[in-house]
C-alpha positions as a Markdown table, in Angstrom:
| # | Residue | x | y | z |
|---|---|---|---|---|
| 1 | Unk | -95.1 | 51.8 | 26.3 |
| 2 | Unk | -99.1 | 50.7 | 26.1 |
| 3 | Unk | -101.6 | 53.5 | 26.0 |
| 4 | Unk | -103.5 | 54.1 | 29.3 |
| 5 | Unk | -107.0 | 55.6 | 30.4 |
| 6 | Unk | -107.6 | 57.9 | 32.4 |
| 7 | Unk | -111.3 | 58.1 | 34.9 |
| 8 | Unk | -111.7 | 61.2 | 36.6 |
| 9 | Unk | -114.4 | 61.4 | 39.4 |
| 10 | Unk | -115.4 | 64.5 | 42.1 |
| 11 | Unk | -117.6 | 64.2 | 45.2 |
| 12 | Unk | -118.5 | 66.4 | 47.2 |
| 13 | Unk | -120.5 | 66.1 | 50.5 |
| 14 | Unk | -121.5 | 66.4 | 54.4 |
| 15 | Unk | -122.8 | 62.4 | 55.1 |
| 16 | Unk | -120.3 | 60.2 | 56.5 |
| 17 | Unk | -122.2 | 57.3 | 54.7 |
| 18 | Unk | -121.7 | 59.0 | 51.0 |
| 19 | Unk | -117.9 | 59.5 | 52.2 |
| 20 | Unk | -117.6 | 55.2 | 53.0 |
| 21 | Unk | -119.3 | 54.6 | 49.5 |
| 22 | Unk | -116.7 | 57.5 | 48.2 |
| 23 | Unk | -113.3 | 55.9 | 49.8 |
| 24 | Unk | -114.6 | 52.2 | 49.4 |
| 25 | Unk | -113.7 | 49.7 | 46.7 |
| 26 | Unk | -115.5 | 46.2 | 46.3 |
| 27 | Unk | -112.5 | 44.6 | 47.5 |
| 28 | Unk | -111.7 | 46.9 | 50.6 |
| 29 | Unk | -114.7 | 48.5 | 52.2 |
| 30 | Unk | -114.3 | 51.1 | 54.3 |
| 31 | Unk | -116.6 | 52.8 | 57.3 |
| 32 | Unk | -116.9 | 56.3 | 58.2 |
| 33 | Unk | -118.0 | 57.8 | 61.6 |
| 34 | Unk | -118.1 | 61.0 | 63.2 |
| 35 | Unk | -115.2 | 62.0 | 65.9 |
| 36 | Unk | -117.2 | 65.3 | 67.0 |
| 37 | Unk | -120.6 | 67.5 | 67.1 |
| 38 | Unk | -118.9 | 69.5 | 64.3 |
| 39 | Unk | -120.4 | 69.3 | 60.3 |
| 40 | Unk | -118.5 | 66.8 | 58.2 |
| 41 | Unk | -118.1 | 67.9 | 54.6 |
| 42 | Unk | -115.5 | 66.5 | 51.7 |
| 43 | Unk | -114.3 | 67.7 | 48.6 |
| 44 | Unk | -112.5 | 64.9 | 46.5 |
| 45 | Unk | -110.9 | 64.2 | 43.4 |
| 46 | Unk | -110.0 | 60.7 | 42.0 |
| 47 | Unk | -107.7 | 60.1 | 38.9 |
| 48 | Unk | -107.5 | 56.4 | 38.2 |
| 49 | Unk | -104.4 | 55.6 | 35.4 |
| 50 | Unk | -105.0 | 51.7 | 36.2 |
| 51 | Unk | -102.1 | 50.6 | 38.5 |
| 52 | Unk | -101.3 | 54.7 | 39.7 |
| 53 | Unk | -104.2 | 56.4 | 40.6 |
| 54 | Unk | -104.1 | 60.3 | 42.8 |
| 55 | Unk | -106.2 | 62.4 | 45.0 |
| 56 | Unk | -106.9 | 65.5 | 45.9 |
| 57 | Unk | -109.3 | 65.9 | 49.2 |
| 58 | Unk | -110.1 | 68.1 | 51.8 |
| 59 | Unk | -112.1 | 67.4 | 54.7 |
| 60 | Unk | -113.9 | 69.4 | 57.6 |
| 61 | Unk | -114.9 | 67.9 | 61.0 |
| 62 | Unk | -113.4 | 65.4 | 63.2 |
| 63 | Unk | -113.5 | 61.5 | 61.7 |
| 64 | Unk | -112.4 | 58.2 | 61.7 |
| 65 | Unk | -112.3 | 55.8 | 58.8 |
| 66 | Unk | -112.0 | 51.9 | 59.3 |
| 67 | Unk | -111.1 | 49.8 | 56.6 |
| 68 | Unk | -113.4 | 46.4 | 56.8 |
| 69 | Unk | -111.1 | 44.4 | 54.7 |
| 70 | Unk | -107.0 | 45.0 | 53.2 |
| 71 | Unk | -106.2 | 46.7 | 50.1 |
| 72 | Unk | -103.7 | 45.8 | 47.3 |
| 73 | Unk | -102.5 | 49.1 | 47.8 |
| 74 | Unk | -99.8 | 51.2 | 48.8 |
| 75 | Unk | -100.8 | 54.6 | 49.6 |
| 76 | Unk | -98.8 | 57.9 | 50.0 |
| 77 | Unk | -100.1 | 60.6 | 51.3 |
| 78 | Unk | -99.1 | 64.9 | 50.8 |
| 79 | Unk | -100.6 | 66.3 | 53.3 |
| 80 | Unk | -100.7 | 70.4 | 52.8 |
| 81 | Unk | -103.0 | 71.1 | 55.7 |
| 82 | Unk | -104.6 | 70.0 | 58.9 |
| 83 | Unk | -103.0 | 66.1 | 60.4 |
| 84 | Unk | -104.5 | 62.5 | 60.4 |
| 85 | Unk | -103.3 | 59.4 | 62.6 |
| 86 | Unk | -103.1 | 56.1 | 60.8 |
| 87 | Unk | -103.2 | 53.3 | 63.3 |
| 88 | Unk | -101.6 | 50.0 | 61.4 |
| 89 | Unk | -100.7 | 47.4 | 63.8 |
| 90 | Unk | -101.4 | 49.0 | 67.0 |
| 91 | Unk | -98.7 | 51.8 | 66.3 |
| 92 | Unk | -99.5 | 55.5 | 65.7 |
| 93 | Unk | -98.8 | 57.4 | 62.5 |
| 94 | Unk | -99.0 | 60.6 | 62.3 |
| 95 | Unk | -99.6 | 63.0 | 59.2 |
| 96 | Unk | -98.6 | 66.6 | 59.1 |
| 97 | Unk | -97.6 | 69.3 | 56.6 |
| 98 | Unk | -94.2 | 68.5 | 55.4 |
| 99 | Unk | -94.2 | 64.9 | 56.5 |
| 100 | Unk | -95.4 | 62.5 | 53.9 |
| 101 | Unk | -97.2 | 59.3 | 54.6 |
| 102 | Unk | -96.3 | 56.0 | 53.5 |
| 103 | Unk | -99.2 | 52.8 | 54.5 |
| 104 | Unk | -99.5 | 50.1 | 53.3 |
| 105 | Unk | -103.6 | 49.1 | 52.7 |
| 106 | Unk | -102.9 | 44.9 | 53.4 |
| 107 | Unk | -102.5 | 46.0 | 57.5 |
| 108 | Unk | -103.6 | 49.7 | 58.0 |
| 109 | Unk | -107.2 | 49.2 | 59.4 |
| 110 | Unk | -108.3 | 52.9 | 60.8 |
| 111 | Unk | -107.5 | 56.2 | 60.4 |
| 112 | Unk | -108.9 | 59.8 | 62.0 |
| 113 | Unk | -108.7 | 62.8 | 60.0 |
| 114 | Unk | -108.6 | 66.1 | 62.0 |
| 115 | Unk | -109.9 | 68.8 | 59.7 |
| 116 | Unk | -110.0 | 71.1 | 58.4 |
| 117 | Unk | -107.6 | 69.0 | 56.2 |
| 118 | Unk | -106.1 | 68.9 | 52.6 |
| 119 | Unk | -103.8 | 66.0 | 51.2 |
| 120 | Unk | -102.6 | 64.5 | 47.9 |
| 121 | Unk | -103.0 | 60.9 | 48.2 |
| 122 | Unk | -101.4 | 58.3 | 45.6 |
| 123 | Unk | -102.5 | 55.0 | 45.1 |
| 124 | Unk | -99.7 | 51.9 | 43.7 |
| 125 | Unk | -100.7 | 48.8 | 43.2 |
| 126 | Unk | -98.7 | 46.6 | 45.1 |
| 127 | Unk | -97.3 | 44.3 | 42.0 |
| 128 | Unk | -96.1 | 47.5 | 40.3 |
| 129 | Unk | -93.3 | 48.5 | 42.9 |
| 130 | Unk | -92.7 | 45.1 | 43.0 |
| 131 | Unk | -92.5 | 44.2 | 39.6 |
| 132 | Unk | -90.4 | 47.6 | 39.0 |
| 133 | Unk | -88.0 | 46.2 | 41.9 |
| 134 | Unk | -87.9 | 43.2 | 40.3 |
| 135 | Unk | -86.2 | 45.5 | 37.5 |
| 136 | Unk | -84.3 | 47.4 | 38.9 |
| 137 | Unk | -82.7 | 44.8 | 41.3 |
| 138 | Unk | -82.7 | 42.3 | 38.1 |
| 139 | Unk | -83.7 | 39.3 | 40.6 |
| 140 | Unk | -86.8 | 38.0 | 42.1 |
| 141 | Unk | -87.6 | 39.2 | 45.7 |
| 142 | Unk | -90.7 | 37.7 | 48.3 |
| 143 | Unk | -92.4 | 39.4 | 50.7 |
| 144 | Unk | -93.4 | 42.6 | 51.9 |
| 145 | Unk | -91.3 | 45.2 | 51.0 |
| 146 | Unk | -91.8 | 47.0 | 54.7 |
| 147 | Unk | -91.6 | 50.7 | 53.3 |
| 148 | Unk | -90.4 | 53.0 | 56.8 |
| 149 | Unk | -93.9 | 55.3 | 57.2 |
| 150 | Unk | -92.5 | 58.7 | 57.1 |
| 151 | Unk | -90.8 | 60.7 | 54.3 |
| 152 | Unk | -89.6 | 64.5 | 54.5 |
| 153 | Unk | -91.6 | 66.5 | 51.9 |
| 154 | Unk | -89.7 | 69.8 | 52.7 |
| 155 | Unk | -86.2 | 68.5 | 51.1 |
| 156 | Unk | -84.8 | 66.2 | 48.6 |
| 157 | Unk | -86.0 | 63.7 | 47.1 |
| 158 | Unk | -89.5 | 64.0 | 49.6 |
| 159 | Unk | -89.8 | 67.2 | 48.3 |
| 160 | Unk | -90.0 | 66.0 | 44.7 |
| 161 | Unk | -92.0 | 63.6 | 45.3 |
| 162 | Unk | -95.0 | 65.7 | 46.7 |
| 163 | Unk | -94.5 | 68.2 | 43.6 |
| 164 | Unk | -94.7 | 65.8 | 41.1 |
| 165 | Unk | -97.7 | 64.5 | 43.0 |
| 166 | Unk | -99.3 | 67.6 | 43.6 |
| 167 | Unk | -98.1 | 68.8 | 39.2 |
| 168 | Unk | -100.1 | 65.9 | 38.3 |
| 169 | Unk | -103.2 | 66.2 | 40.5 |
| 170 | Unk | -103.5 | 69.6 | 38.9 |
| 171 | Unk | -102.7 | 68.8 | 35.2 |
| 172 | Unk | -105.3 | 66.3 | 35.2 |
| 173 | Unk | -107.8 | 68.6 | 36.1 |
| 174 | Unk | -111.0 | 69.5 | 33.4 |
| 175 | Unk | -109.1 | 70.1 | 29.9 |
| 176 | Unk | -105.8 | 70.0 | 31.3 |
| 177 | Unk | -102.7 | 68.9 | 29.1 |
| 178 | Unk | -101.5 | 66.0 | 31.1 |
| 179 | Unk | -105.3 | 64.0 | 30.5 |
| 180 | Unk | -104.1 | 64.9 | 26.6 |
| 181 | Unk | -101.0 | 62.8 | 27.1 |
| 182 | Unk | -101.6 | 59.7 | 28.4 |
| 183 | Unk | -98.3 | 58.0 | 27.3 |
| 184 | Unk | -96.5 | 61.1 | 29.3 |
| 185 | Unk | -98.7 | 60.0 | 32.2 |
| 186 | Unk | -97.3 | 56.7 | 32.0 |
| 187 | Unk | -93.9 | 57.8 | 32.5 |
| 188 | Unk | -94.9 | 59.9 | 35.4 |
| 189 | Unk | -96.2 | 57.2 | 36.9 |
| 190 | Unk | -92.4 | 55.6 | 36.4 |
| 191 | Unk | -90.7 | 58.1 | 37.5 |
| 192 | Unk | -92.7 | 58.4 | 40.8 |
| 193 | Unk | -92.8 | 54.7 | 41.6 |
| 194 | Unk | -88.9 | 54.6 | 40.8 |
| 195 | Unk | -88.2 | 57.7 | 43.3 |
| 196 | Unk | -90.4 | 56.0 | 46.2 |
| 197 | Unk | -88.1 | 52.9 | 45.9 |
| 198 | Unk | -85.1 | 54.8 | 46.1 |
| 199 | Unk | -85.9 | 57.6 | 48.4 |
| 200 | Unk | -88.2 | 55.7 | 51.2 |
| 201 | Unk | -86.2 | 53.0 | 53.4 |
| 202 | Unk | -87.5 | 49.3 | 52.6 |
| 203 | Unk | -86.5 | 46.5 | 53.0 |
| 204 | Unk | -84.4 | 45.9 | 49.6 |
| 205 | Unk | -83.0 | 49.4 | 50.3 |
| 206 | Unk | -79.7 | 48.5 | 50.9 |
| 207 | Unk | -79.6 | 46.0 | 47.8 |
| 208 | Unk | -80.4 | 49.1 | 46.3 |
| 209 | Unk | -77.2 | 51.4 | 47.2 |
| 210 | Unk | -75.1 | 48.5 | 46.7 |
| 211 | Unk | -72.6 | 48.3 | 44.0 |
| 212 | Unk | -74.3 | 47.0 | 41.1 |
| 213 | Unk | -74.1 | 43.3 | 40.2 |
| 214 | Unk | -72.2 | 42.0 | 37.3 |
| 215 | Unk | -73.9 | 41.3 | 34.5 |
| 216 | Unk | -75.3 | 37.9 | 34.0 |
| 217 | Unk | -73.3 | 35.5 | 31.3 |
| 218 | Unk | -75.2 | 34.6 | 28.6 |
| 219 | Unk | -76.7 | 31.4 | 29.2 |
| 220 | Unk | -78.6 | 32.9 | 32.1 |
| 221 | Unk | -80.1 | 35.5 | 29.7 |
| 222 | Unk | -80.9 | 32.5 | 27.0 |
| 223 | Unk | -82.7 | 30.4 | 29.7 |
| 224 | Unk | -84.7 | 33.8 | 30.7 |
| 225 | Unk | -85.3 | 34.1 | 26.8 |
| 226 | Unk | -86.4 | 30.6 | 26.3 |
| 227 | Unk | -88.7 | 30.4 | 29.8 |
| 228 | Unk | -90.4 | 33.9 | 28.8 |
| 229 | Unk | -91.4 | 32.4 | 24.9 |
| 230 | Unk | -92.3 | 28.9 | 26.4 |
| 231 | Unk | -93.8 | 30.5 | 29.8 |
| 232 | Unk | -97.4 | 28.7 | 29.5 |
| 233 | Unk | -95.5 | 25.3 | 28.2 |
| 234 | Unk | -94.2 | 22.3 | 30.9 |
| 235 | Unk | -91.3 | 23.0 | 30.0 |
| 236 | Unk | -88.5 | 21.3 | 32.4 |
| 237 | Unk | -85.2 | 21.9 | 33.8 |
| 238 | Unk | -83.2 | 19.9 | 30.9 |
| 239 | Unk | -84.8 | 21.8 | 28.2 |
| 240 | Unk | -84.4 | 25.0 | 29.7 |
| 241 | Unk | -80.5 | 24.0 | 30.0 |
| 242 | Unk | -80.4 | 22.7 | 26.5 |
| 243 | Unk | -81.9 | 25.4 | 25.3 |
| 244 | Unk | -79.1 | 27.7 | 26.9 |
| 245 | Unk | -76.4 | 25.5 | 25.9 |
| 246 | Unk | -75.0 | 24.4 | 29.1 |
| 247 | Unk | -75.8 | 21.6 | 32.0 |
| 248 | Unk | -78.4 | 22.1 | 34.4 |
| 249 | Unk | -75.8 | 22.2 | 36.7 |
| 250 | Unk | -74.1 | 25.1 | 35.3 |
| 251 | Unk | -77.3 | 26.7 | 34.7 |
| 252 | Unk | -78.0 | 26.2 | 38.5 |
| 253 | Unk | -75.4 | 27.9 | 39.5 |
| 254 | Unk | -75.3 | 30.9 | 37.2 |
| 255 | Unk | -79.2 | 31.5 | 38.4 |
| 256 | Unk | -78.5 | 31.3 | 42.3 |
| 257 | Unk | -75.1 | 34.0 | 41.5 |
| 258 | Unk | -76.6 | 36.3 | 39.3 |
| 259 | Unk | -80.6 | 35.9 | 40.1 |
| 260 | Unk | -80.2 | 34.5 | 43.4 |
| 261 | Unk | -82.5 | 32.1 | 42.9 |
| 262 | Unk | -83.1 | 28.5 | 41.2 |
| 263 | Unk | -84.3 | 28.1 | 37.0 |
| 264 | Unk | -87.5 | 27.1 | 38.0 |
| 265 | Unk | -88.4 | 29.9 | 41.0 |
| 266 | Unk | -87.9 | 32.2 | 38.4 |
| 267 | Unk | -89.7 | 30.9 | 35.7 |
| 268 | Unk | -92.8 | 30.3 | 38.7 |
| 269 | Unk | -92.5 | 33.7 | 39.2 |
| 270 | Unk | -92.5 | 35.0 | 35.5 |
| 271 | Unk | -96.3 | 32.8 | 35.5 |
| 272 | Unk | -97.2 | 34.1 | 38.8 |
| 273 | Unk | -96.7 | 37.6 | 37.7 |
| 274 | Unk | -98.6 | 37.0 | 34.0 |
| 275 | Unk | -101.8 | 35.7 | 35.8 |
| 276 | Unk | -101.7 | 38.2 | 38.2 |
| 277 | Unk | -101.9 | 40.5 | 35.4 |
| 278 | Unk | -104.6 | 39.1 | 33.7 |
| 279 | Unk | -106.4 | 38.4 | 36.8 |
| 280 | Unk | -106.2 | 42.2 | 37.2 |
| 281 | Unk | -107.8 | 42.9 | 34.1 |
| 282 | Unk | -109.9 | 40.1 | 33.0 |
| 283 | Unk | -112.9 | 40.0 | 31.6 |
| 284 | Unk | -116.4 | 38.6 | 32.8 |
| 285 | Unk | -116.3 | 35.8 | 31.1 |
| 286 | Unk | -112.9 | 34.7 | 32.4 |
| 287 | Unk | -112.5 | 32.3 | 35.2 |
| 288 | Unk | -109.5 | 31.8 | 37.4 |
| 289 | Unk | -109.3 | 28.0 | 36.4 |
| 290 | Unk | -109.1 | 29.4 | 32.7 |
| 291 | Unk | -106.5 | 32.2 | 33.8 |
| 292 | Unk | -104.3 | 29.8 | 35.7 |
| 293 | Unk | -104.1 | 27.2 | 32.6 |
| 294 | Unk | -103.1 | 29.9 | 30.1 |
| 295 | Unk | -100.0 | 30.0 | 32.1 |
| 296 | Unk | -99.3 | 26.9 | 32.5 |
| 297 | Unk | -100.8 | 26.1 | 36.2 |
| 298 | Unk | -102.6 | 22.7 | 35.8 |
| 299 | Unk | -102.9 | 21.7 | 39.8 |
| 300 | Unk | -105.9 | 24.7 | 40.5 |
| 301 | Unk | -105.3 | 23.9 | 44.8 |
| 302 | Unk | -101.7 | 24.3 | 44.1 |
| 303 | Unk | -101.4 | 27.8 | 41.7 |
| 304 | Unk | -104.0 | 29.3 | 44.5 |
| 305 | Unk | -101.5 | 28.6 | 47.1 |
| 306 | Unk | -98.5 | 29.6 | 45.8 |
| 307 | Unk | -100.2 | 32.6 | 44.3 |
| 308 | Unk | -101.4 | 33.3 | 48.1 |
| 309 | Unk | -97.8 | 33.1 | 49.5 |
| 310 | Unk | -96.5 | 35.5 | 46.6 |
| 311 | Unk | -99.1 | 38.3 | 46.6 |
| 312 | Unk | -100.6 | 37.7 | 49.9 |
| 313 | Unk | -104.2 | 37.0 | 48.5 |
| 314 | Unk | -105.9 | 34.3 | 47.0 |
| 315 | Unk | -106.7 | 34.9 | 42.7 |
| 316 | Unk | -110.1 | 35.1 | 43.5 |
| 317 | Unk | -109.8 | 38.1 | 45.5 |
| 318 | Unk | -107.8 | 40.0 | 43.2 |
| 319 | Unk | -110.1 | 38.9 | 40.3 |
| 320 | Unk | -112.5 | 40.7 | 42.2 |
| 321 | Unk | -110.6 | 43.5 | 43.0 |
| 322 | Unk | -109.8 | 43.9 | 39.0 |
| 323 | Unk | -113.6 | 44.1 | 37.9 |
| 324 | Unk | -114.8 | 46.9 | 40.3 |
């Protein structure tokens, strides 16, 4: 397991502007006004891991924040005090002690925070859950994975969840021993990504509780072997057989029973995932064009498209969202 770093930042203040520039990213701006003649004040925490980042905030007055563009995102919230009403889509979400949160920030636009009012928020990016999926359900999956909004924090797993949430916020606090352990972070962050999955109702839930699928014969495995050390080559469907030992139509076959999917789907996918990556965490003098050729994307119009339809944003934008 890499090594990660941790940023820890604190605000405090009463101006609804400071708040915006406080909650806003580069890549997903977010407006704050006042609901009420009462003072506005925060108190926040931010502990950024990379992909997991938490916070813990409290708020006093009556506002509304409204996100001016979407989010890679998913966001949990812990609330321990006071309610909020998230908005996605027209429908109403509410937030109360004992009721955790679940929103996604690609379609929740507004949100009004009725203080006073304390929560632990967490913050996923969107390829982890779905790269960890990918794992766990040993298959490639599309699309949005449609998490149900609401998760009891007074029982089970929900309750857990919001103190392993709430245990972290407070051991990465100051000098705390959790900031001295950053590879025990890491499997934190595992642990709670692999305990939203299979404690919040999605849309691969039921994939989930299934019985779990044979395991897949060994020329599957070698083609998966061969793809992931040729990944950037144009490699092609014959080579990828021959380099299992079987014929493409065998090897077309054993992909759609045990992957559900065709050879080259998944090896699209195993590039569309390493760019994202990079893309993520480039550097300045990277360029998308450069990024997409390293993995073996020569058509530019074509890799932004099917990037788009698999991550729901173009590579710009998350090049963008990378470097703030």
């Amino acid at each position: 397991m890499d090594r990660i770093s941790i940023a820890a930042t604190s605000f405090h203040g009463f101006d609804p502007d400071e708040l915006a520039a406080v909650l806003s990213t580069p890549a997903s701006p977010i407006k704050v006004e006042k609901l009420s003649g009462e003072a506005l004040s925060f108190d926040c925490e931010f502990y950024s891991t990379g992909v997991i980042s938490f916070g813990s905030c409290a708020y006093e007055g009556e506002m509304e924040c409204k996100r001016q563009a979407p989010s890679d995102k998913l966001l949990i919230f812990v609330p321990t005090r006071g309610a909020a009403l998230f908005e996605p889509g027209g429908r109403e979400i509410w937030s109360r002690p004992g009721q955790g949160t679940i929103v996604d920030g690609a379609r929740s636009e507004r949100v009004r925070l009725y203080g006073p009012r304390r929560h632990f928020t967490l913050f996923i990016d969107q390829r982890k859950i779905t790269n960890h999926l990918i794992n766990m359900l040993e298959r490639t999956i599309s699309g949005n994975l449609e998490f149900y909004p609401h998760m009891d924090l007074t029982a089970g797993p929900g309750l857990a969840l919001a103190q392993l949430v709430e245990t972290t916020c407070k051991g990465l606090r100051g000098d705390a021993p959790l900031r001295q352990s950053p590879l025990a972070l890491a499997s934190l962050g595992d642990a709670v990504t692999h305990l939203i999955l299979e404690a919040v109702p999605h849309r691969y839930s039921d994939q989930l509780a299934s019985t779990a699928p044979l395991p897949a014969p060994r020329h599957v495995k070698w083609a998966i072997d061969f793809m992931q050390a040729h990944i950037a080559q144009p490699i092609t469907m014959a080579e990828i057989a021959a380099a299992a030992k079987v014929s493409v139509r065998t090897l077309q076959q054993g992909f759609r029973q045990f992957r559900l999917t065709t050879p080259m789907a998944y090896l699209l996918e195993l590039r569309l995932t390493a760019a994202h990556q990079d893309l993520m965490n480039t550097h300045e003098a990277q360029s998308v064009a450069e990024i997409a050729l390293k993995w073996g994307f020569t058509h530019l119009g074509r890799f932004a498209a099917d990037y788009k339809k698999r991550f729901g944003v173009l590579p710009s934008q998350t090049m963008r969202s990378g470097k703030r």
